[in-house]
C-alpha positions in Angstrom: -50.6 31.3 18.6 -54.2 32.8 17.6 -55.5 36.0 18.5 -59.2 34.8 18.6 -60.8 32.6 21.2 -62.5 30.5 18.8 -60.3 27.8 17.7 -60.7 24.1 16.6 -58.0 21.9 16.0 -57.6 18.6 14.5 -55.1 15.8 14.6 -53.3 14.1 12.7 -52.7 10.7 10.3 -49.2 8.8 10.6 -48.0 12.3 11.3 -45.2 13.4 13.9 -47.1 16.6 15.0 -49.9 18.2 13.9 -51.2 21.9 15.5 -53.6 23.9 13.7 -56.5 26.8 14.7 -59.1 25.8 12.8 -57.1 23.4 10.8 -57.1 20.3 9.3 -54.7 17.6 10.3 -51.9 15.8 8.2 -51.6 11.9 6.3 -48.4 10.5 6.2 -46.8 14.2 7.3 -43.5 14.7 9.2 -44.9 18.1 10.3 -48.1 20.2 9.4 -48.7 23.3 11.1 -51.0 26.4 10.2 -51.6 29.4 12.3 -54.1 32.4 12.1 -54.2 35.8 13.2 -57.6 36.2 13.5 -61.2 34.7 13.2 -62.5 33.3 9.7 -59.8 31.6 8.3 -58.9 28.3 7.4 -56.1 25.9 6.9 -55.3 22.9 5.9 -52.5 20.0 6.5 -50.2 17.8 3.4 -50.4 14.8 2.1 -47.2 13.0 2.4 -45.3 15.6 2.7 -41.9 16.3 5.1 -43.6 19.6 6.0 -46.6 21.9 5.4 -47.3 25.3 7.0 -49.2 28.3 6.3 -49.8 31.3 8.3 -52.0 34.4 8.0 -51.8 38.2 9.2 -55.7 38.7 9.1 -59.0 37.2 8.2 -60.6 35.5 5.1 -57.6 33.7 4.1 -57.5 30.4 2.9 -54.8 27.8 3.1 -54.2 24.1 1.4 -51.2 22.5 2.3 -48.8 20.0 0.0 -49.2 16.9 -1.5 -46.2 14.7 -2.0 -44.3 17.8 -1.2 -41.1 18.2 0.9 -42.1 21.9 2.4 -44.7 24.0 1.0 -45.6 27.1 2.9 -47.7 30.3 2.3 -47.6 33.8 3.8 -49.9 36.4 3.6 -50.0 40.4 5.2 -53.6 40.7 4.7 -57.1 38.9 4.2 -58.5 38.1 1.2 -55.9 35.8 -0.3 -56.4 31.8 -1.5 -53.0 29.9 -1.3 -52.5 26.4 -2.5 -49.5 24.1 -1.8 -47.3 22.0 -4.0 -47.7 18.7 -5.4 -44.8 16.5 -6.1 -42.4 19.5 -4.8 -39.3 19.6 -2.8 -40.2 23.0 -1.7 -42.8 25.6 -3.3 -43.6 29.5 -1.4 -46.1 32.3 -2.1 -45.7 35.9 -0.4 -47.8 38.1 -0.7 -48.2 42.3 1.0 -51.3 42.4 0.5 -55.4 41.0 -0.3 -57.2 40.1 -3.4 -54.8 38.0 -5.1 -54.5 34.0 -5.0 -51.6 32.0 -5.1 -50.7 28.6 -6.9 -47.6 26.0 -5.7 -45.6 24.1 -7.9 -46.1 20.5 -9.7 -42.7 18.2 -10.3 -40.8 20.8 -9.4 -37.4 20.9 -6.6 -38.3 24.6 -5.7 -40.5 27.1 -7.3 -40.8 30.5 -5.4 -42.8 33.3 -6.6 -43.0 36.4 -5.2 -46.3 38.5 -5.8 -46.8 42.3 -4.9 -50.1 43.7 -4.7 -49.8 47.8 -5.3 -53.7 49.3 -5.5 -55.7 45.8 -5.9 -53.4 45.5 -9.2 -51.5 42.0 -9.9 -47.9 42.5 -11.1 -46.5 38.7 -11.5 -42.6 39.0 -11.6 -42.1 35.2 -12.4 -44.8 32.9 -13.4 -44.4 29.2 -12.5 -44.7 26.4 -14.6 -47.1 23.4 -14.5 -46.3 19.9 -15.5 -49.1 17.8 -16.4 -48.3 14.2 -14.6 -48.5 12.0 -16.9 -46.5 13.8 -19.2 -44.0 13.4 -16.2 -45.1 9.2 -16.2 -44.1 9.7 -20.1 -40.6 10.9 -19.4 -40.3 8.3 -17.0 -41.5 5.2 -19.1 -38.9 6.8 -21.9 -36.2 7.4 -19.8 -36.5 3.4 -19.3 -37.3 2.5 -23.0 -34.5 1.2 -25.4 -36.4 1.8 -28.7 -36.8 5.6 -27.6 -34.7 8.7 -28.5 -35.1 10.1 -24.8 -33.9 6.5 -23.2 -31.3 7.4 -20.6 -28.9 4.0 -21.3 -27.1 4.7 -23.7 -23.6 4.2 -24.7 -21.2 4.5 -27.5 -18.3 1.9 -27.7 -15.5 1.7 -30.5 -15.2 -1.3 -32.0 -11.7 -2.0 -33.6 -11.7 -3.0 -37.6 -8.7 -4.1 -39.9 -6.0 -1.6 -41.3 -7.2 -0.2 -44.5 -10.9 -1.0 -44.6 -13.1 2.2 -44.9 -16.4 1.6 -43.2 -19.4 4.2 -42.6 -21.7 3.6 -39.8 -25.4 4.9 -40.3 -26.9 6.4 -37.5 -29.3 4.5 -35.3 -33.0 5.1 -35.6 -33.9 5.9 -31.8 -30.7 8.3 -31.3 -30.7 12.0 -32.6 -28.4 13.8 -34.9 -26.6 15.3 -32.1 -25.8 12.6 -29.8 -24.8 10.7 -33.0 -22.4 13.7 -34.7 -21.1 13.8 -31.3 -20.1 10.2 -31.1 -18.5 10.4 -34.3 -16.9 13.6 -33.4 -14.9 11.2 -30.5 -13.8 8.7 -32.0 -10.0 8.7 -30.9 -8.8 6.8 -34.6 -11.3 6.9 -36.9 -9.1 4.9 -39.3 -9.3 2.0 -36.7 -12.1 2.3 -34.7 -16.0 2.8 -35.7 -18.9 3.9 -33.1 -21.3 1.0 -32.1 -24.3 2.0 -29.8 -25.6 -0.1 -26.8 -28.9 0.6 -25.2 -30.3 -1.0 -22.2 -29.1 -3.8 -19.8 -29.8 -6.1 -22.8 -27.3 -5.1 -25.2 -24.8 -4.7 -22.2 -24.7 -8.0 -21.5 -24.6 -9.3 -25.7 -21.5 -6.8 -25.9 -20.1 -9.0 -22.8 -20.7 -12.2 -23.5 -19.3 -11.3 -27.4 -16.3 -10.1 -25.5 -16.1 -13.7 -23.6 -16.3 -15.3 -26.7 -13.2 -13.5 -28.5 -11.5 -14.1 -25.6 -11.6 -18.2 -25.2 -11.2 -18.5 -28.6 -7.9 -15.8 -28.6 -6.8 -18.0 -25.1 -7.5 -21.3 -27.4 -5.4 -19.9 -30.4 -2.8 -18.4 -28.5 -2.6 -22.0 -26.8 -1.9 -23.3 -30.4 0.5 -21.0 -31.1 2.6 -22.0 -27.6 2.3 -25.8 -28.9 3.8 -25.1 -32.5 6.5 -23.3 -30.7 6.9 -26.1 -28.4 7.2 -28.4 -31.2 9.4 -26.3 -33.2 12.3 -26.3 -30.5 12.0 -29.6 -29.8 12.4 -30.5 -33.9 15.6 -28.2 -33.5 17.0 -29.8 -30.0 16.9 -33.3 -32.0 17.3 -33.0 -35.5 18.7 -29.1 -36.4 21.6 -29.8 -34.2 22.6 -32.7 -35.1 22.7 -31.5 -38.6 24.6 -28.3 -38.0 27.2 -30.4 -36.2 27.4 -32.7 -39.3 27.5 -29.9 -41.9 30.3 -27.8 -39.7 32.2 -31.1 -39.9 31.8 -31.7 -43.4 33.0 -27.7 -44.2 36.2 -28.4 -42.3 37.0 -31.2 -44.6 36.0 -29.7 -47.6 38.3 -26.8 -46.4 41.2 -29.0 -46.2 41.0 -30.5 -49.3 40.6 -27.0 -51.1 43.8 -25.9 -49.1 45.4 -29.2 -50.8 44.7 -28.5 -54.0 45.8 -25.0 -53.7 49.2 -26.2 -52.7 49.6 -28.5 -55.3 48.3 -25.7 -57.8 50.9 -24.1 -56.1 53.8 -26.8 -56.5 52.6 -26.9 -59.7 53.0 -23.6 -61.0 56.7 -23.3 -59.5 58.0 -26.3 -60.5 60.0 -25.1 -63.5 60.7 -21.8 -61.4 64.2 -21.5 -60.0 65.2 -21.1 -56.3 65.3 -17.4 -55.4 68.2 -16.1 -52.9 66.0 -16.8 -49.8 64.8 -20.3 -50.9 68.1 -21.6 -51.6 69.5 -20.5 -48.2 66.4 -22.4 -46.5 67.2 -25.5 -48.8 70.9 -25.6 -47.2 69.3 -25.5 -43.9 67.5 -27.9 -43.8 69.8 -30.5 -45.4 72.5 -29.2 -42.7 69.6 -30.8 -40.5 68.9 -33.5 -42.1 72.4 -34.6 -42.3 73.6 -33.7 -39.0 69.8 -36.1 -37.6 71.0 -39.0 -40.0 74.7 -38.9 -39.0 75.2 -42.5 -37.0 74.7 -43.0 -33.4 75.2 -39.2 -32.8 72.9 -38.2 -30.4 72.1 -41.9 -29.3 75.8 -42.0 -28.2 75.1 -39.0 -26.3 71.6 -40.0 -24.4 73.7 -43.2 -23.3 76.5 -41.3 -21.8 73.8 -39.5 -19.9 71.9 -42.0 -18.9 75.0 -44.2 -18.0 76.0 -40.9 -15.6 72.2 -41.0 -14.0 72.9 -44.8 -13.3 76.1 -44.2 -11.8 74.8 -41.6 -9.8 72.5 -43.8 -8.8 74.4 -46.7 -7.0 76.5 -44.2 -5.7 73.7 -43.0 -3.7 72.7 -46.6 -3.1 75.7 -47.1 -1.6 76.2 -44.2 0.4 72.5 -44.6 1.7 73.7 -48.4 3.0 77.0 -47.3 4.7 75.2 -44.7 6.3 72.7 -47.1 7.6 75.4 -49.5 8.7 76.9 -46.9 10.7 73.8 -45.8 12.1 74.0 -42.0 10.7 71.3 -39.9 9.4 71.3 -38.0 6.4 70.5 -34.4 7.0 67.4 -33.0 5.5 69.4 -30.6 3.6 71.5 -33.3 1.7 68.4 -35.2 0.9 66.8 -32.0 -0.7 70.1 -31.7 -2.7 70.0 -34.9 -3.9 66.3 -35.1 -5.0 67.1 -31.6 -7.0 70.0 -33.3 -8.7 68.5 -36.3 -9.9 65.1 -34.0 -10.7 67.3 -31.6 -13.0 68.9 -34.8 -14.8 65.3 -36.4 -15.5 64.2 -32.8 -17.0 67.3 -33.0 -18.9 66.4 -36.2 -20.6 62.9 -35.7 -21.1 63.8 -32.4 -23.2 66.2 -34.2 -25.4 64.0 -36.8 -25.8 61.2 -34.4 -27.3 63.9 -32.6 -29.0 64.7 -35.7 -30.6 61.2 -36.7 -31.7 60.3 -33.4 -33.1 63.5 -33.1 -35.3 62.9 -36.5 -36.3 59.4 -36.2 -37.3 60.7 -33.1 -39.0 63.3 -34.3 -41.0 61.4 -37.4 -42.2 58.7 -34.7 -43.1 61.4 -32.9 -45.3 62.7 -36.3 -46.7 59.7 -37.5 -48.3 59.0 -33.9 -49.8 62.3 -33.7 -51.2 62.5 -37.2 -52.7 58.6 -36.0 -54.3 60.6 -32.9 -56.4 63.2 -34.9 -57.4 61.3 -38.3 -58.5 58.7 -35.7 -60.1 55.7 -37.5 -58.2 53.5 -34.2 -58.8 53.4 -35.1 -62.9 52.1 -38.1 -62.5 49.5 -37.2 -59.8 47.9 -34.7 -62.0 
């Protein structure tokens, strides 16, 4: 509120509220206020800004608000002082205790307070504030976004892998300095596999990707290669490596037993003019005892037909037991039939292990005949 009862007040442009005494109104302002306490002095609104005030303790003071300016505000104790707002500021604030001193706001800046004391009409500035000139702020903008400049803010170092062995230094780029470059180097994780490459910009990006699409069709198109020769190789082994190794293990085995031959006759050979020891000559008695007892006549085929005759008789006896039995209408008891079946089971047994017995000791003692009759005929001489 205003102490005086002159007061004017304007309103404002594409702004939310706008209250001033003797003050100008706001463009494109969220909020713009100024406030006097007492006649003479003047303020004005911002210029798209979020908020503007300004307020006075006395007369002769003179206000500007903020341009582009989140909050710019001014305070004075006493007349006399000229405040100015902020331009391009998120927030910029003079105070002053007392007159005769002017205050400046703050250009690009996100918050820029000074503080100024007045003692006796003398200035004492505690911080001075800084000044950018705006198109030095456009430059740092347009080189922020240009690839050919040191100060361009895309910028990225990849490691691109090289062969074992292969010692390869990378110059540095023209638009990067010595430090972002000695740093790049400086993290390298294997510097004995892996060199720096630089991409700047969207433009490079996308080269690096599409290389990287590349490599990989033609590593998918090789590995598919790889999986074919593979496939042909097992099938060459199902079909033909197989069949082989069968043929050759076949082949070993006989050329095994022929070796074995040719050691025993080597053998034979080598012990022909040797005579019997003890233990030989008690296994030559042996098995002519055997051979002599198999080639006595009708010895054990005399024996075989007694048996058999005995199973035959055995037979008809049951035969005819079976048909008296049925004449005279009486049944054989399950235990008798289980008696009989055991008896004639234990006589078939019975013959079948004579007969094998027979047909071993047969095939043995022919075995012995024919190697005896080749040491005393001297078939071994003549052989080799």
């Amino acid at each position: 509120m205003s102490g005086i009862s002159r007061s004017t007040s304007s309103g404002g442009l594409f702004s939310s509220r706008s209250s001033s005494r003797q003050s100008g109104g706001s463009l494109f302002s969220s909020r713009a206020r100024s406030n006097s306490g007492s006649s003479g002095g003047s303020r004005s609104g911002s210029l798209f800004s979020s908020r503007a005030r300004s307020n006075s303790g006395s007369s002769g003071g003179s206000r500007s608000g903020s341009l582009f300016s989140s909050r710019s505000g001014t305070n004075s104790g006493t007349g006399g002082g000229l405040r100015s707002g902020s331009l391009f500021s998120s927030r910029s604030g003079t105070n002053s205790n007392t007159g005769g001193g002017s205050r400046s706001g703050s250009l690009f800046s996100s918050r820029n307070t000074s503080t100024t004391n007045y003692n006796n009409n003398a200035t004492q500035e505690n911080e001075q504030q800084r000044t950018i000139d705006p198109s030095e702020q456009i430059g740092n903008i347009v080189d922020a976004y240009n690839v050919e400049s040191e100060r361009c803010q895309f910028k990225f170092v990849f490691y691109n892998n090289i062969s074992q062995g292969q010692q390869i230094q990378v110059p540095k780029p023209q638009n990067v300095n010595e430090t972002f470059w000695a740093l790049a180097i400086q993290n390298n994780p294997d510097p004995l596999r892996f060199i720096p490459v630089l991409v700047v910009g969207f433009e490079d990006l996308k080269n690096r990707m599409e290389k990287q699409k590349s490599t990989l069709n033609e590593q998918t198109k090789s590995l598919q290669r790889i999986l074919q020769v593979i496939a042909n190789l097992e099938h060459h082994h199902e079909l033909k490596t197989k069949k082989r190794l069968e043929q050759y293990k076949r082949k070993q085995i006989v050329l095994a037993q022929k070796l074995l031959n040719v050691l025993w006759k080597l053998e034979v050979i080598k012990a022909k003019e040797i005579e019997f020891q003890m233990d030989e000559e008690i296994f030559r008695k042996k098995i002519e005892s055997i051979f002599n007892e198999i080639n006595q006549p009708n010895k054990y085929r005399k024996k075989l037909d007694t048996l058999v005759g005995r199973i035959h008789v055995a037979e008809d006896l049951l035969i005819t037991n079976f048909e008296r039995q049925n004449q005279k209408q009486v049944e054989i008891s399950e235990e008798s039939k289980q008696n009989i079946f055991k008896l004639l089971k234990q006589q078939q047994d019975g013959l079948e292990h004579i007969t094998k017995i027979l047909e071993t000791d047969s095939r043995t003692v022919q075995t012995v005949s024919e190697k005896m009759k080749n040491l005393d005929s001297g078939d071994l001489d003549q052989k080799f």
